[in-house]
KOLLOKE-327238 format. One line per field, with one value per residue (C-alpha): x negated, y negated, z negated; chain. Coordinates in nm, 2 decimals. Last residue first. Example, Ala and Ser with C-alpha at 12.3 -4.5 7.8 and 13.67 -1.06 7.14 Angstrom:
xx [-1.37|-1.23]
yy [0.11|0.45]
zz [-0.71|-0.78]
unit [A|A]
END
This chain:
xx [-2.89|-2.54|-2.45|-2.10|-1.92|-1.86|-1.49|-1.46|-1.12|-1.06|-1.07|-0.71|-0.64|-0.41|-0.19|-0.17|-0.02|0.23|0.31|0.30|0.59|0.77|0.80|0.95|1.19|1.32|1.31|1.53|1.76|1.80|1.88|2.17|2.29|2.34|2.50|2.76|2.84|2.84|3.18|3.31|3.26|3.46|3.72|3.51|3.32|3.62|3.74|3.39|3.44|3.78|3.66|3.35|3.56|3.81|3.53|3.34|3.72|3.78|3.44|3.48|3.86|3.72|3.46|3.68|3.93|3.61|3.50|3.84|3.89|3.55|3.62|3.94|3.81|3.52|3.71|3.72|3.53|3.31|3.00|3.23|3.26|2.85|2.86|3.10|2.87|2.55|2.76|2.82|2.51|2.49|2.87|2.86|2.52|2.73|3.01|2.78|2.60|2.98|3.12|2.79|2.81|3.19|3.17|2.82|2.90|2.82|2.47|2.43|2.47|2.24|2.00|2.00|2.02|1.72|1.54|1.60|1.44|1.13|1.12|1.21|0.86|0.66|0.78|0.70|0.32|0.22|0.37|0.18|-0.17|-0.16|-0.04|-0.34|-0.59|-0.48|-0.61|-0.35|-0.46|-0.25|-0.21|-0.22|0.03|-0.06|0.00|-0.08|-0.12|0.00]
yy [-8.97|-9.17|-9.48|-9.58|-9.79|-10.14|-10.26|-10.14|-10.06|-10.12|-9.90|-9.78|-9.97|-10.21|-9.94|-9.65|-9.90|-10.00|-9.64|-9.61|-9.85|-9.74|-9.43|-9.59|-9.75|-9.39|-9.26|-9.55|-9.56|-9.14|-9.17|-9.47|-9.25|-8.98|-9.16|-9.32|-8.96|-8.78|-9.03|-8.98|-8.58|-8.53|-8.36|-8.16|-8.05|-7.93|-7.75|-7.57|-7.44|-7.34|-7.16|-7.00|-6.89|-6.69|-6.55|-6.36|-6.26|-6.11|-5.95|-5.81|-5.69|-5.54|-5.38|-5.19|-5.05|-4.92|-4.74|-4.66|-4.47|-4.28|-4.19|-4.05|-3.87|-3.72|-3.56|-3.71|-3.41|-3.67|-3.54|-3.63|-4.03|-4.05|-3.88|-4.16|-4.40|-4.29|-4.30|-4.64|-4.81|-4.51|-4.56|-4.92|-4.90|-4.65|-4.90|-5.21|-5.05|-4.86|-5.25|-5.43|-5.15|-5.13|-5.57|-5.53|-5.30|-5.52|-5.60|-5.23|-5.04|-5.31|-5.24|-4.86|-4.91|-5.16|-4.86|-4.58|-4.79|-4.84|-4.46|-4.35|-4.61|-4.45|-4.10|-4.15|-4.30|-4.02|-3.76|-3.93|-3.95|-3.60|-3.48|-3.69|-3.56|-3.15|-3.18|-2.99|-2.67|-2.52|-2.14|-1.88|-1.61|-1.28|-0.99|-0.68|-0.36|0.00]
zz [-2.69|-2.55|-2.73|-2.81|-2.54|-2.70|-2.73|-3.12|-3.24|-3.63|-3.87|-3.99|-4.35|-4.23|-4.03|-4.30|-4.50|-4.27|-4.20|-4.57|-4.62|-4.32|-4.53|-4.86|-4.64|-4.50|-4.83|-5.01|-4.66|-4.72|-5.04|-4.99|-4.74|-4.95|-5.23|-5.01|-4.83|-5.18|-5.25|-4.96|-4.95|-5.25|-5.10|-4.84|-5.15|-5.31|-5.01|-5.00|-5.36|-5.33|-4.97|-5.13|-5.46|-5.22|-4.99|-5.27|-5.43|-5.04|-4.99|-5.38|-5.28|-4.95|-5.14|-5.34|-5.09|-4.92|-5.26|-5.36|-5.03|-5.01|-5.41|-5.23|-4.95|-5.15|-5.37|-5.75|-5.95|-6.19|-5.97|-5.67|-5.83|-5.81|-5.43|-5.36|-5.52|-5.33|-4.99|-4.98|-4.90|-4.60|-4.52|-4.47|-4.20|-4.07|-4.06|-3.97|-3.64|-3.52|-3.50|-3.37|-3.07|-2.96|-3.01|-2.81|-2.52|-2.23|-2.42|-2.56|-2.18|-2.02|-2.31|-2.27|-1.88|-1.95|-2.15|-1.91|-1.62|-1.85|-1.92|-1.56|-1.46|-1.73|-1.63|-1.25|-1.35|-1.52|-1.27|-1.03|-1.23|-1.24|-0.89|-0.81|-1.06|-0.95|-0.57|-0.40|-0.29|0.01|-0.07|0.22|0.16|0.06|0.18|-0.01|0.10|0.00]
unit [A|A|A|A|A|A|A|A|A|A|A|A|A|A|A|A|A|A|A|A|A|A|A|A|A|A|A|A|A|A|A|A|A|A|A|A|A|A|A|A|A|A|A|A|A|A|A|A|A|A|A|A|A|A|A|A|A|A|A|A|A|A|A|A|A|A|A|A|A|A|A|A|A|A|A|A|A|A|A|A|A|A|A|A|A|A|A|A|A|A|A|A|A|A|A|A|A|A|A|A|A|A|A|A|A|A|A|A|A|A|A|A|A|A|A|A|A|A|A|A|A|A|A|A|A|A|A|A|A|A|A|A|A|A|A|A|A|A|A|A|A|A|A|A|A|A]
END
């Protein structure tokens, strides 16, 4: 029994190489803009699964706290969430009192600031004016060159 072999064409190893190399940088860069295409046209899908995994990992060490104490998971889940959203909403409460006070008052801080700011901004032109006598004055002869 023979063998017949076919005649192998040798392609010089370095070259197939260096092409591969170069073909999976270039799919890598086109991957990343699709990836980035993909996130910017997809932000409000994106942003919103981001911050509720980022949620659920902050969360997660209480809700395994409240399953030690044999409240199921789904529940100590539920008051967790539930109990945020009162803190966010008590957090936002006093910032809205306190802004609405300031927004109030705001005549009365507006006289005060601008009377500041004229007191700085004359104290300022002071120096400058300062700074102005003392500066040495301008000579018209060329310096000499060694």
């Amino acid at each position: 029994m023979t063998e017949t072999r076919l005649p192998v064409t040798e392609t010089p190893r370095e070259k197939e190489y260096a092409r591969l190399i170069g073909s999976t940088f270039s799919l890598r860069v086109i991957a990343a803009a699709i990836i980035l295409l993909f996130a910017y046209y997809a932000q409000g899908v994106v942003i919103t699964l981001v911050l509720s995994i980022l949620l659920a990992y902050c969360l997660d060490p209480v809700v395994e706290f409240l399953e030690r104490w044999h409240i199921p998971r789904t529940i100590g889940s539920m008051v967790m969430v539930l109990l945020l959203c009162a803190v966010i909403g008590a957090v936002g409460y006093g910032l809205w009192s306190r802004a609405s006070d300031f927004a109030e008052s705001w005549p009365k801080y507006s006289g005060v600031l601008r009377h500041a700011a004229n007191s700085v901004e004359a104290k300022i032109s002071g120096i400058e004016h300062g700074v102005d006598d003392t500066s040495p004055p301008q000579s018209t002869q060329a310096a000499p060159q060694f």
